[in-house]
mmCIF file as gemmi writes it, N, C-alpha and C atoms, coordinates in Angstrom:
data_model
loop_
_atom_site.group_PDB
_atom_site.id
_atom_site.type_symbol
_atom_site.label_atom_id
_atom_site.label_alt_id
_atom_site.label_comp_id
_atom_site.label_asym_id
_atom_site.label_entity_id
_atom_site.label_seq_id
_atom_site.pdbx_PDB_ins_code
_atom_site.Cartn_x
_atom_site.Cartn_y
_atom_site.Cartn_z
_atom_site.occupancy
_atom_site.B_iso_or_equiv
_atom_site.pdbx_formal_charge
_atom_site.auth_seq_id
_atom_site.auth_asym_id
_atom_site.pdbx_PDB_model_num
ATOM 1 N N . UNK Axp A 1 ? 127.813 -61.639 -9.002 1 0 ? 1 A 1
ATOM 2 C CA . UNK Axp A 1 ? 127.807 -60.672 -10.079 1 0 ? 1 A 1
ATOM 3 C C . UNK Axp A 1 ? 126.359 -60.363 -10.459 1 0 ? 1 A 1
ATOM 4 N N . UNK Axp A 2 ? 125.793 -58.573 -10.942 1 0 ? 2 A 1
ATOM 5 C CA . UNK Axp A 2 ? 124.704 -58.315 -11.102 1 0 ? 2 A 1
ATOM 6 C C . UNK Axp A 2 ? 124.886 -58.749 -12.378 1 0 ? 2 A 1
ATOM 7 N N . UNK Axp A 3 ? 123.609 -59.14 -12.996 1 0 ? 3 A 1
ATOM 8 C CA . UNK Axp A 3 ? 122.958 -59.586 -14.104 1 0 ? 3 A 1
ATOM 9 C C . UNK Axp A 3 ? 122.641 -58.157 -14.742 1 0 ? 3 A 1
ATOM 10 N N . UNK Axp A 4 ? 123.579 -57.193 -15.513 1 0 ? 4 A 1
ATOM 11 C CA . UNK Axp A 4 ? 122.702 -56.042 -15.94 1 0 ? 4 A 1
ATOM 12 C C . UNK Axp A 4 ? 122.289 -56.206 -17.052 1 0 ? 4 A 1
ATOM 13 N N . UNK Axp A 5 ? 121.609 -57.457 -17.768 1 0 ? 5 A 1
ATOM 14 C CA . UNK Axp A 5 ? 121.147 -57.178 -18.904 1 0 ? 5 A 1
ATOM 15 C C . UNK Axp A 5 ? 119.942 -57.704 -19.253 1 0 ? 5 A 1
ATOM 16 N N . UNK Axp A 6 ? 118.586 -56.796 -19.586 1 0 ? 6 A 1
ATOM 17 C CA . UNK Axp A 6 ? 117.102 -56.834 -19.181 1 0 ? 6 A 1
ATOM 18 C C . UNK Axp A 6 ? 116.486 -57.695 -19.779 1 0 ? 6 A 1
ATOM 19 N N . UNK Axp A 7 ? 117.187 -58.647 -20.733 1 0 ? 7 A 1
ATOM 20 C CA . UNK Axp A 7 ? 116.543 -59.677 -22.004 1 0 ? 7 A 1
ATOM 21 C C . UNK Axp A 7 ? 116.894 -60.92 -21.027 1 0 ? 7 A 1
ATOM 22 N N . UNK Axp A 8 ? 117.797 -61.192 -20.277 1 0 ? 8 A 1
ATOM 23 C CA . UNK Axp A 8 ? 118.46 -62.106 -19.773 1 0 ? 8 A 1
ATOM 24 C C . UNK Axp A 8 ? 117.468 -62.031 -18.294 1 0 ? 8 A 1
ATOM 25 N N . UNK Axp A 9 ? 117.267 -61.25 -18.047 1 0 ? 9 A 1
ATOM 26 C CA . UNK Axp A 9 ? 116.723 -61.186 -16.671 1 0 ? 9 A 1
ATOM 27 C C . UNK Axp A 9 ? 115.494 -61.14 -16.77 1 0 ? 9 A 1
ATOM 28 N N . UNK Axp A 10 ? 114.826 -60.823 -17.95 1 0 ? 10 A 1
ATOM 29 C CA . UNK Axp A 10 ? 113.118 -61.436 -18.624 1 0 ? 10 A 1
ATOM 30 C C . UNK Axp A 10 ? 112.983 -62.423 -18.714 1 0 ? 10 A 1
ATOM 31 N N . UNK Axp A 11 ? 114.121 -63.414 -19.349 1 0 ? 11 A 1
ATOM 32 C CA . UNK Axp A 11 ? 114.03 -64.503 -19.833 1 0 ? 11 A 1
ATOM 33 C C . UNK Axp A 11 ? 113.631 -65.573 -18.637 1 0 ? 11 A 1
ATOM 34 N N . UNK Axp A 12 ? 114.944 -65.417 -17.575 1 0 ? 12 A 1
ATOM 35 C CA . UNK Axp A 12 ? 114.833 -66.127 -16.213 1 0 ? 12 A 1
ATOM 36 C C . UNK Axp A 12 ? 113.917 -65.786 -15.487 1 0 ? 12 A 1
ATOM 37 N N . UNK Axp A 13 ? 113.3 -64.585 -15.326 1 0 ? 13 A 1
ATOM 38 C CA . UNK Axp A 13 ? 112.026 -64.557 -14.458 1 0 ? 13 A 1
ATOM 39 C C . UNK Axp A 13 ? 111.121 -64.989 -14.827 1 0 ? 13 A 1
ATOM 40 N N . UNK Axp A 14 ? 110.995 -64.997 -16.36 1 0 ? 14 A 1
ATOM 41 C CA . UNK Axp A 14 ? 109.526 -66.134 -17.361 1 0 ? 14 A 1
ATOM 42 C C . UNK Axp A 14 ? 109.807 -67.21 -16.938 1 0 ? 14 A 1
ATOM 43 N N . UNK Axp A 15 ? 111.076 -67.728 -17.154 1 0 ? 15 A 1
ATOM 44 C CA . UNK Axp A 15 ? 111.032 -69.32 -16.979 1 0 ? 15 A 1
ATOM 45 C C . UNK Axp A 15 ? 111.079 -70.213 -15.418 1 0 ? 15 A 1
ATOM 46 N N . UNK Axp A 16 ? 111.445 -68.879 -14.882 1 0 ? 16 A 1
ATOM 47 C CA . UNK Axp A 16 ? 110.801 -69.144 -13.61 1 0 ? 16 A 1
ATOM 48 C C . UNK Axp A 16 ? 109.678 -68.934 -12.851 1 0 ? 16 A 1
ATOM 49 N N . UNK Axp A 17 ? 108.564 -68.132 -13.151 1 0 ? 17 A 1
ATOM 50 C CA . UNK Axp A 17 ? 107.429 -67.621 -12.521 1 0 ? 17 A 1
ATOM 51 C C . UNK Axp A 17 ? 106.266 -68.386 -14.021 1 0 ? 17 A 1
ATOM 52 N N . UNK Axp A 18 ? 106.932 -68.691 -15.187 1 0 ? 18 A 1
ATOM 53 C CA . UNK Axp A 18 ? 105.952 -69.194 -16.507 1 0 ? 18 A 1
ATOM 54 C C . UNK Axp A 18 ? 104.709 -68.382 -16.574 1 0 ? 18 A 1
ATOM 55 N N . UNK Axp A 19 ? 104.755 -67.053 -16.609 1 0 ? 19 A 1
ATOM 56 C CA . UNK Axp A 19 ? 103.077 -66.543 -16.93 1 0 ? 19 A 1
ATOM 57 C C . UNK Axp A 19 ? 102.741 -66.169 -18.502 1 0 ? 19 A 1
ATOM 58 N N . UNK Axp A 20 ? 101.535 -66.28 -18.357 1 0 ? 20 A 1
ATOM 59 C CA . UNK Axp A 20 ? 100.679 -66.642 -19.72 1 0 ? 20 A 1
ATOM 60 C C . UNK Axp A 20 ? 101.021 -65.438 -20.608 1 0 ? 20 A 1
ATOM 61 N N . UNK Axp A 21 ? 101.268 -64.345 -19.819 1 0 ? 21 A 1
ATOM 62 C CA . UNK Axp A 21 ? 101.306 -63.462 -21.295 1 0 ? 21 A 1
ATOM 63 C C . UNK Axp A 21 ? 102.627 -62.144 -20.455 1 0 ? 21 A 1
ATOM 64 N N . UNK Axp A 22 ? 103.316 -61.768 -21.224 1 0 ? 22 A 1
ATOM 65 C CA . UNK Axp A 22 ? 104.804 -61.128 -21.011 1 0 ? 22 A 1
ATOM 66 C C . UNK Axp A 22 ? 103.57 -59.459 -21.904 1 0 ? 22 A 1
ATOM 67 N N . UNK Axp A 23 ? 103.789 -58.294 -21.455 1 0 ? 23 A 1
ATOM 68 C CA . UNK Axp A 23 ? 103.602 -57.021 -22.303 1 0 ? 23 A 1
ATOM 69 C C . UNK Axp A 23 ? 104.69 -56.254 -22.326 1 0 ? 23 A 1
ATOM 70 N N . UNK Axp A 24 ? 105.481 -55.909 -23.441 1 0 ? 24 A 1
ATOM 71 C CA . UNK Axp A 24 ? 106.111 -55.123 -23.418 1 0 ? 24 A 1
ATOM 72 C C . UNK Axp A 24 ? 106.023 -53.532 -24.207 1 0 ? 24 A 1
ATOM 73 N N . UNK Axp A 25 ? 106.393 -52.738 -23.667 1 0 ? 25 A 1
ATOM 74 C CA . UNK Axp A 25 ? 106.106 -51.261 -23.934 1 0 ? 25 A 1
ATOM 75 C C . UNK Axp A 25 ? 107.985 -50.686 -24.539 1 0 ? 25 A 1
ATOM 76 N N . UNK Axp A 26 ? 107.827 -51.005 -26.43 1 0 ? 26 A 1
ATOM 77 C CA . UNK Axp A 26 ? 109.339 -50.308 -26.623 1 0 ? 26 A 1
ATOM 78 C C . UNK Axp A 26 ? 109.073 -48.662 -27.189 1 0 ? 26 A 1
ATOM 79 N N . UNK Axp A 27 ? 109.869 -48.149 -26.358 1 0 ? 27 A 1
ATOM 80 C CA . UNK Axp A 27 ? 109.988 -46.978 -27.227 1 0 ? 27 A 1
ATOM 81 C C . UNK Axp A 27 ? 111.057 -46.463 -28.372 1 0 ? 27 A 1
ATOM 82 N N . UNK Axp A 28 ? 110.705 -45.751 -28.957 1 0 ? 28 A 1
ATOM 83 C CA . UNK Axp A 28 ? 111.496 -45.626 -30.402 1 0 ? 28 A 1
ATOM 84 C C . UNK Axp A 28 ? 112.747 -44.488 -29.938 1 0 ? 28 A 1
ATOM 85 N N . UNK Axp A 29 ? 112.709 -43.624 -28.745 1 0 ? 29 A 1
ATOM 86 C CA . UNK Axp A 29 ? 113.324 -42.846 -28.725 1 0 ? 29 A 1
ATOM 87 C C . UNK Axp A 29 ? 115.192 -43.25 -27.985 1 0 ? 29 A 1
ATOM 88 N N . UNK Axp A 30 ? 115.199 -44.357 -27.723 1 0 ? 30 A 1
ATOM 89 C CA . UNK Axp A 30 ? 116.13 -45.127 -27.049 1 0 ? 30 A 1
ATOM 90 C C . UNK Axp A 30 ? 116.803 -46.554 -28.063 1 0 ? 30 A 1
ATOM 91 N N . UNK Axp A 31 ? 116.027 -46.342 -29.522 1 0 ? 31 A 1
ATOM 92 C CA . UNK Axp A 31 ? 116.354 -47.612 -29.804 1 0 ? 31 A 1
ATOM 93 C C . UNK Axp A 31 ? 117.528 -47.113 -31.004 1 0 ? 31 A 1
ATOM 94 N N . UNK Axp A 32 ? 118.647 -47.762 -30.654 1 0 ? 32 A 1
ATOM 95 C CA . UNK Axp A 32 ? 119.637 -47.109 -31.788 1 0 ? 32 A 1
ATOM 96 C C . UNK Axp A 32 ? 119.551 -48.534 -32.86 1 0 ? 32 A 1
ATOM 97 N N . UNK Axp A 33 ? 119.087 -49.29 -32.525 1 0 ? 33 A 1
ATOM 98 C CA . UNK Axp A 33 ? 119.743 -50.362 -33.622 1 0 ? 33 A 1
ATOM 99 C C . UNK Axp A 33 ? 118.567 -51.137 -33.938 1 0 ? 33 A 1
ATOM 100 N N . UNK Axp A 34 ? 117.142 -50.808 -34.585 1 0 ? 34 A 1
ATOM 101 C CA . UNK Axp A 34 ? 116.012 -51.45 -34.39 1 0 ? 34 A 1
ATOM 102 C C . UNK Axp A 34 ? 116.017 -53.29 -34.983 1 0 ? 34 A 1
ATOM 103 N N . UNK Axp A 35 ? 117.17 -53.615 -35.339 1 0 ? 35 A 1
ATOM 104 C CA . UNK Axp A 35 ? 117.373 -54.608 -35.733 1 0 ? 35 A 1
ATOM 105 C C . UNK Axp A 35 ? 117.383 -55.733 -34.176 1 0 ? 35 A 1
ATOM 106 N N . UNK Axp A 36 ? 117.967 -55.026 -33.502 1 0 ? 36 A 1
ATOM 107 C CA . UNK Axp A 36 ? 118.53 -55.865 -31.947 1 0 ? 36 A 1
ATOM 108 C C . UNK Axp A 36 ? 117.644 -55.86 -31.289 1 0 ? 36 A 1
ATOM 109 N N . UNK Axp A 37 ? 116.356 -54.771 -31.375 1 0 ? 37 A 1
ATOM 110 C CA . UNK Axp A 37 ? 115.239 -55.048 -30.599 1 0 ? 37 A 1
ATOM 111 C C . UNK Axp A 37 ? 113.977 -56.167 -30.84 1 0 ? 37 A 1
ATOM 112 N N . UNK Axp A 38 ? 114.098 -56.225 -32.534 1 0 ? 38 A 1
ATOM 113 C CA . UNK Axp A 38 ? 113.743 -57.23 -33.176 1 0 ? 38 A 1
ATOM 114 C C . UNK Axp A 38 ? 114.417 -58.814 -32.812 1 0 ? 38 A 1
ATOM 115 N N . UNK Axp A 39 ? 115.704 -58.633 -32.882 1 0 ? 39 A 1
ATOM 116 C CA . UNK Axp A 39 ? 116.154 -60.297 -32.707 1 0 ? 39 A 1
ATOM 117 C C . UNK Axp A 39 ? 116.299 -60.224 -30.941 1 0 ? 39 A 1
ATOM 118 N N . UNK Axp A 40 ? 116.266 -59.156 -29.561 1 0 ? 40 A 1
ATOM 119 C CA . UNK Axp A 40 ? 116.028 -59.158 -28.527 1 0 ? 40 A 1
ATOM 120 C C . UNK Axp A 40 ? 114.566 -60.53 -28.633 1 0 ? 40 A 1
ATOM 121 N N . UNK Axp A 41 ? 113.208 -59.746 -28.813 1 0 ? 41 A 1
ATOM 122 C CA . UNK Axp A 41 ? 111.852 -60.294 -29.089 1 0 ? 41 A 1
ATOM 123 C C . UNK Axp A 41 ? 112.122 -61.513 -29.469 1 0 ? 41 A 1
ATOM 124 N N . UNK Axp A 42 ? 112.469 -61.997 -30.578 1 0 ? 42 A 1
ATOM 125 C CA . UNK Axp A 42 ? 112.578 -63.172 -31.153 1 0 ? 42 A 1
ATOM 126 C C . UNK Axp A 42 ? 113.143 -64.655 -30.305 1 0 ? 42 A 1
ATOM 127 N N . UNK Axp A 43 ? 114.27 -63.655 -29.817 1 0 ? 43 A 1
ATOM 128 C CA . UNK Axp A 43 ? 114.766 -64.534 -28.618 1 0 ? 43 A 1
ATOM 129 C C . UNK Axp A 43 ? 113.832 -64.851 -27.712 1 0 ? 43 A 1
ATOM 130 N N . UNK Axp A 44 ? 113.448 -63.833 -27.258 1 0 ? 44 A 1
ATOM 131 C CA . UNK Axp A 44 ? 112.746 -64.121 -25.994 1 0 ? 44 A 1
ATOM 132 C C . UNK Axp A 44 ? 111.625 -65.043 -26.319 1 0 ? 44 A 1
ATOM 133 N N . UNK Axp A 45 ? 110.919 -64.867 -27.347 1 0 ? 45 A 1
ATOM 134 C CA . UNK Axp A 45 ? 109.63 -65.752 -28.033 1 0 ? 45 A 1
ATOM 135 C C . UNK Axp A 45 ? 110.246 -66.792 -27.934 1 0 ? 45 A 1
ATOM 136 N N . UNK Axp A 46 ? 111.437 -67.598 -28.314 1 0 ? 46 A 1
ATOM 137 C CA . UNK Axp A 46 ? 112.183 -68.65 -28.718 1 0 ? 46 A 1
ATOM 138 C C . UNK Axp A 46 ? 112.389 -69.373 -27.519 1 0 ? 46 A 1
ATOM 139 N N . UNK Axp A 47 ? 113.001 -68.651 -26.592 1 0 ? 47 A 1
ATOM 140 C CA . UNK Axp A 47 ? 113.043 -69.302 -24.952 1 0 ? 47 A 1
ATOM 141 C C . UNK Axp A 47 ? 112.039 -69.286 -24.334 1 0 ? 47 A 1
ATOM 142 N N . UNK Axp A 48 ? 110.838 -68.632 -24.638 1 0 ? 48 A 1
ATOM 143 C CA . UNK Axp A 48 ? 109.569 -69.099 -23.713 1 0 ? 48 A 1
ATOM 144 C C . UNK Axp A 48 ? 108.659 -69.997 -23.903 1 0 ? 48 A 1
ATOM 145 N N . UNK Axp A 49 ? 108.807 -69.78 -25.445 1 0 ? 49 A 1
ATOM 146 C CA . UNK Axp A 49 ? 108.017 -70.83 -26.511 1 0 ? 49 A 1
ATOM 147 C C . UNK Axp A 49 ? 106.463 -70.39 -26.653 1 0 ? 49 A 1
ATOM 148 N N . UNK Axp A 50 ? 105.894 -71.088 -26.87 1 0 ? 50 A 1
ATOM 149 C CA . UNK Axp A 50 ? 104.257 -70.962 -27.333 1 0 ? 50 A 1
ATOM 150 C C . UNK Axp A 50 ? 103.087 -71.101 -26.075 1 0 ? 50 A 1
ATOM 151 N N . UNK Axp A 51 ? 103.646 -71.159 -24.475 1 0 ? 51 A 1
ATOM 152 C CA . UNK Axp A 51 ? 103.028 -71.429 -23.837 1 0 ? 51 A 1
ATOM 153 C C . UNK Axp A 51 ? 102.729 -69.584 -22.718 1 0 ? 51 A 1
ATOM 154 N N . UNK Axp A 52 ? 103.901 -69.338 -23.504 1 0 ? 52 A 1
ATOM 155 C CA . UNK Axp A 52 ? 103.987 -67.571 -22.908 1 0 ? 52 A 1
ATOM 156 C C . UNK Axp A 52 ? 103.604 -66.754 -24.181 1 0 ? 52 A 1
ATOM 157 N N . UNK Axp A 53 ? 102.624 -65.943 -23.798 1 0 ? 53 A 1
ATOM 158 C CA . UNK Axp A 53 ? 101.751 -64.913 -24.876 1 0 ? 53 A 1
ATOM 159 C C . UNK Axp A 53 ? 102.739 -63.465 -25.372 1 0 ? 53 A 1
ATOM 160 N N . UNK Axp A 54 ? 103.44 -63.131 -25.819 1 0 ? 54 A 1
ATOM 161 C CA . UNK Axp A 54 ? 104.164 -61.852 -25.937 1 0 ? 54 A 1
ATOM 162 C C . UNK Axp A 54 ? 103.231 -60.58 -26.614 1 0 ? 54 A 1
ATOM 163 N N . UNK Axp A 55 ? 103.169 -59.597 -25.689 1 0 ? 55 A 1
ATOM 164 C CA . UNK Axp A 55 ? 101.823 -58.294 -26.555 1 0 ? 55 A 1
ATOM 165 C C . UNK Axp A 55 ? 103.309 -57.524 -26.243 1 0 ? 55 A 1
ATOM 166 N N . UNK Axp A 56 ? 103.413 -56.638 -27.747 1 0 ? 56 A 1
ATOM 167 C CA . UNK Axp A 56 ? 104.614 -55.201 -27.747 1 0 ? 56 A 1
ATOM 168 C C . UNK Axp A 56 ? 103.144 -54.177 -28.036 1 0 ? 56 A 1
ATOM 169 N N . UNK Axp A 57 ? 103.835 -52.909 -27.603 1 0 ? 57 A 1
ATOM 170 C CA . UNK Axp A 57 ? 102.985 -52.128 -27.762 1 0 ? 57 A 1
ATOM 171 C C . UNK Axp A 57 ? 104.784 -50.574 -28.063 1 0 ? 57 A 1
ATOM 172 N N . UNK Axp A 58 ? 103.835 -49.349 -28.332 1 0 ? 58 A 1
ATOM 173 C CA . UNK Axp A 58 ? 104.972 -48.545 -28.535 1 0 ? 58 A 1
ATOM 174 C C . UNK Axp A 58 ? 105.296 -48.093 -29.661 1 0 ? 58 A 1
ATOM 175 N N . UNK Axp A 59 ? 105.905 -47.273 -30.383 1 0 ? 59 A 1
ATOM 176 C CA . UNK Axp A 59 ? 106.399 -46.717 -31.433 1 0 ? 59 A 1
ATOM 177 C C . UNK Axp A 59 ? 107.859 -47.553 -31.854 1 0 ? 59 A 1
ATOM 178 N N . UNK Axp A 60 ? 108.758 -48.269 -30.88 1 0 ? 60 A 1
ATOM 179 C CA . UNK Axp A 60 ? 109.366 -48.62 -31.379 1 0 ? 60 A 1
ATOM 180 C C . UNK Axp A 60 ? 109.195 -50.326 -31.505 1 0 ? 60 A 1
ATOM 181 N N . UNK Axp A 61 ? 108.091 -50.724 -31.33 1 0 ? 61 A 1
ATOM 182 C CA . UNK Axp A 61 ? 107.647 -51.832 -31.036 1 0 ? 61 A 1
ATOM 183 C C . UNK Axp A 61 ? 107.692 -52.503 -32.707 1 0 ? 61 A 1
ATOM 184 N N . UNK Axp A 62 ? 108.676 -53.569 -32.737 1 0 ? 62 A 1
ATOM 185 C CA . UNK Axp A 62 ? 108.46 -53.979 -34.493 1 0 ? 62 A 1
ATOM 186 C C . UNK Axp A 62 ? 106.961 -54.34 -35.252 1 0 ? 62 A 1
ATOM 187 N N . UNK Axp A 63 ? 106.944 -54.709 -36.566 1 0 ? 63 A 1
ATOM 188 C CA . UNK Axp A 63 ? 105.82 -55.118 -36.886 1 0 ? 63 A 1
ATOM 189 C C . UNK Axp A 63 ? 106.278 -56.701 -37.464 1 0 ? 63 A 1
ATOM 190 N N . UNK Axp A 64 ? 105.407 -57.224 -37.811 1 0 ? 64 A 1
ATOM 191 C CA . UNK Axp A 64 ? 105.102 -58.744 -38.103 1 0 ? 64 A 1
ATOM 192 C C . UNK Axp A 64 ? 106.121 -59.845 -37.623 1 0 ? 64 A 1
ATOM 193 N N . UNK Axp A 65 ? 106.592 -59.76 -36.205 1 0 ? 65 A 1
ATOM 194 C CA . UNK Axp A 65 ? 107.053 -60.604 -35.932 1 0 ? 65 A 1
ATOM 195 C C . UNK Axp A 65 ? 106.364 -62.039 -35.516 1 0 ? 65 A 1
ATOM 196 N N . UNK Axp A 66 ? 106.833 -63.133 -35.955 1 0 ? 66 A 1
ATOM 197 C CA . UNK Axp A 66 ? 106.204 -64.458 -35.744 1 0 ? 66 A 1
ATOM 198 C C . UNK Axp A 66 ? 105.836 -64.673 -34.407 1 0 ? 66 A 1
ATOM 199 N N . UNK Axp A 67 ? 104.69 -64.733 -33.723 1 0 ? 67 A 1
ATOM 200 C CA . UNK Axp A 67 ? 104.558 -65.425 -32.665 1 0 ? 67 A 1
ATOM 201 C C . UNK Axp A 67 ? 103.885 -63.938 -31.808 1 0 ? 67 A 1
ATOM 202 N N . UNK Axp A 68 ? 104.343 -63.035 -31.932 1 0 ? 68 A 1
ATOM 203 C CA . UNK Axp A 68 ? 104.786 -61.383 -31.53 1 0 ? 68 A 1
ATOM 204 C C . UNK Axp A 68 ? 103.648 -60.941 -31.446 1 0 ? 68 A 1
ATOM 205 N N . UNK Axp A 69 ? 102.577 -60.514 -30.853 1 0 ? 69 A 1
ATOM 206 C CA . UNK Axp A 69 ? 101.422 -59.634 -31.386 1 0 ? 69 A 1
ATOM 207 C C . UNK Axp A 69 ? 101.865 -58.157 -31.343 1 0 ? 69 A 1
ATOM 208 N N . UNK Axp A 70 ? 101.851 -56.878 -31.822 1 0 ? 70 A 1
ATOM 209 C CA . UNK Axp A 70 ? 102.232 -55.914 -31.857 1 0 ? 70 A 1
ATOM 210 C C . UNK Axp A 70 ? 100.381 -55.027 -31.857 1 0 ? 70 A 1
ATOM 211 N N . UNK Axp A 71 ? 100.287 -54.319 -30.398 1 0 ? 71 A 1
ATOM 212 C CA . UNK Axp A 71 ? 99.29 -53.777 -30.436 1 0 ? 71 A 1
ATOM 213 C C . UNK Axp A 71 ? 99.452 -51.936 -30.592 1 0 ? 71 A 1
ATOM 214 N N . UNK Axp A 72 ? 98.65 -51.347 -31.272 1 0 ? 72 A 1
ATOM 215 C CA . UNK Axp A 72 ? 99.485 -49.817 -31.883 1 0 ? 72 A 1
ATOM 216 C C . UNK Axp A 72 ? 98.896 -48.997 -30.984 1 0 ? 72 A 1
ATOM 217 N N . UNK Axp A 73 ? 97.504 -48.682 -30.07 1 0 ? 73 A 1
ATOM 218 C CA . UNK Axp A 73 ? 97.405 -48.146 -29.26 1 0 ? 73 A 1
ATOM 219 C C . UNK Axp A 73 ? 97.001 -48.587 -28.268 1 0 ? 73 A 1
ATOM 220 N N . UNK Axp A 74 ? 96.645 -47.633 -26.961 1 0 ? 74 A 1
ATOM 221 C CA . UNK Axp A 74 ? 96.602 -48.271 -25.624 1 0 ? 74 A 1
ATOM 222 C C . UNK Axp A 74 ? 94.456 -48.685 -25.513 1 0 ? 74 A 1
ATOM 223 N N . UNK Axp A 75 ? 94.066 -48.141 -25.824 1 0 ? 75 A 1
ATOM 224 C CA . UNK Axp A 75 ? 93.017 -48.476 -25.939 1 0 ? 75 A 1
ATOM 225 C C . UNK Axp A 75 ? 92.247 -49.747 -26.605 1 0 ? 75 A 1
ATOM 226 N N . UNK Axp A 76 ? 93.534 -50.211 -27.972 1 0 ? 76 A 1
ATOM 227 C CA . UNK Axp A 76 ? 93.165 -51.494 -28.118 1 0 ? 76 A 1
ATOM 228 C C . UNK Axp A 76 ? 93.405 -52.433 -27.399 1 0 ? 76 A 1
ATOM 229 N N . UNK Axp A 77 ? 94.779 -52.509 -26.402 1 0 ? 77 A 1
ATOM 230 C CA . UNK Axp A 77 ? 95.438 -52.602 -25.728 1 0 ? 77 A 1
ATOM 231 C C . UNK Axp A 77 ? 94.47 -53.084 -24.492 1 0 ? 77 A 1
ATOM 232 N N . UNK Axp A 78 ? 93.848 -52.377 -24.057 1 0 ? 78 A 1
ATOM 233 C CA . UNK Axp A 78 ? 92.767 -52.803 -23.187 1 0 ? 78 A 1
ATOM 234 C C . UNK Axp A 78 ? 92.014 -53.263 -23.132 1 0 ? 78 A 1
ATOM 235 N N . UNK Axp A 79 ? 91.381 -53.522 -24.323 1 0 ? 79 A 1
ATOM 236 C CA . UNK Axp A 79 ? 90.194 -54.057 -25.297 1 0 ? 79 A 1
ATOM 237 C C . UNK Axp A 79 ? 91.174 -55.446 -24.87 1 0 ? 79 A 1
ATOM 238 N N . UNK Axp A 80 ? 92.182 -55.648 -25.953 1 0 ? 80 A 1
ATOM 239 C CA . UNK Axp A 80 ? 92.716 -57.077 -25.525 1 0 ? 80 A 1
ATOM 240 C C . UNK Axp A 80 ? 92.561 -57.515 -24.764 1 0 ? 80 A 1
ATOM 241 N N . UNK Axp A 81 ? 93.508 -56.699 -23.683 1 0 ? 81 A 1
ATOM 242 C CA . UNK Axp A 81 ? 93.975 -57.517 -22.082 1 0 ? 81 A 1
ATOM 243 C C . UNK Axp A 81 ? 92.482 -57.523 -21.551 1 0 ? 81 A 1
ATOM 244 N N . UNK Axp A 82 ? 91.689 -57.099 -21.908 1 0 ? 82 A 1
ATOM 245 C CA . UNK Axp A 82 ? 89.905 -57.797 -21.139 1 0 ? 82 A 1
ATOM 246 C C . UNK Axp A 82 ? 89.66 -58.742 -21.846 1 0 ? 82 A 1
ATOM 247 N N . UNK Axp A 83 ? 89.558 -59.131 -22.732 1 0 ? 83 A 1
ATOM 248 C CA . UNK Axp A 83 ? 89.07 -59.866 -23.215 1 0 ? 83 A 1
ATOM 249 C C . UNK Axp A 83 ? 90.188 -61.19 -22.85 1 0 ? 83 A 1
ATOM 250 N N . UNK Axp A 84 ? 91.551 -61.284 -22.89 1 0 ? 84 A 1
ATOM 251 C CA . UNK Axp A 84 ? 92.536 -62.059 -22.299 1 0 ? 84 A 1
ATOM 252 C C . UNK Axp A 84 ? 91.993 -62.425 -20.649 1 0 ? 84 A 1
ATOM 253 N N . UNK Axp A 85 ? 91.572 -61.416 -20.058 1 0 ? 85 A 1
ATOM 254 C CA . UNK Axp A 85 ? 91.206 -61.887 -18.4 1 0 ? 85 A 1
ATOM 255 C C . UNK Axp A 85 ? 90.221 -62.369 -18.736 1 0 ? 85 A 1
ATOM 256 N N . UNK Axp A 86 ? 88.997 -62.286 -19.751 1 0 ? 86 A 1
ATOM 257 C CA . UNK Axp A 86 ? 87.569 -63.259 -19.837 1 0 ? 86 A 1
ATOM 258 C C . UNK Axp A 86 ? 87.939 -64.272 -19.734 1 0 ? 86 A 1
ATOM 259 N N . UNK Axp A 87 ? 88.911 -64.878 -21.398 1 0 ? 87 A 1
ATOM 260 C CA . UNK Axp A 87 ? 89.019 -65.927 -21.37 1 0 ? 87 A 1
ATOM 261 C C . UNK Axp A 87 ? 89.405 -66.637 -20.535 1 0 ? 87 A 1
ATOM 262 N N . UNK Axp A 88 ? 90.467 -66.019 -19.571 1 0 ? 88 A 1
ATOM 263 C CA . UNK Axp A 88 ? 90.865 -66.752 -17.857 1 0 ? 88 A 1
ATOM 264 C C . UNK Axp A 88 ? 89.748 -67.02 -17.354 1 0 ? 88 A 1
ATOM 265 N N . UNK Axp A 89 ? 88.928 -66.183 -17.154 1 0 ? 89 A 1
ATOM 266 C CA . UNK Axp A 89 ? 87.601 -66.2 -16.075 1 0 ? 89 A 1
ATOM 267 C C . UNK Axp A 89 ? 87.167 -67.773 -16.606 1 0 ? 89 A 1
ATOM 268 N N . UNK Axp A 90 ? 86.903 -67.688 -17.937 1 0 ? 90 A 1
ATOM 269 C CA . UNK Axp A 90 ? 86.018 -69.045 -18.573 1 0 ? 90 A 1
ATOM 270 C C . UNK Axp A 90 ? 86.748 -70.037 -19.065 1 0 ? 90 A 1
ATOM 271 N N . UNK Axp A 91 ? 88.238 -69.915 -18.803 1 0 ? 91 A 1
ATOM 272 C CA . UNK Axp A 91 ? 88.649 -71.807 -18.721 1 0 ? 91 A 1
ATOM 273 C C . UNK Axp A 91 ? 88.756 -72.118 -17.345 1 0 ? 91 A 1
């Protein structure tokens, strides 16, 4: 049986491949229930734990979720993720 559901199939490919930082891109124009995209995130933070980095980016991307960084444009966005590959370079 296919697995069609994309939180479930994030979850198992994190916990199987474990990389440092997950980015996700939500958009607002697809989200009917912004509550589920919120407790989607939460979950996923919850099953990966503190050793996987979560960056949302997007209009429908929530704000102040625990653990969650929520970045608002793509340019900061880049700013981050360089400064995220430095710190790789230098541990």
């Amino acid at each position: 049986m296919v697995n069609n559901n994309p939180v479930e199939s994030l979850i198992k490919t994190a916990k199987n491949h474990k990389p440092q930082i997950i980015c996700l891109s939500i958009s607002w124009l697809f989200i009917e229930k912004p509550l589920d995209t919120e407790n989607y995130l939460i979950r996923i933070k919850e099953e990966l734990g503190n050793d996987t980095k979560i960056i949302c980016g997007g209009k429908g991307a929530p704000d102040n979720l625990p653990g969650i960084v929520k970045i608002k444009d793509f340019i900061r966005f880049n700013n981050w993720l360089g400064e995220f590959e430095n710190s790789l370079i230098l541990n």
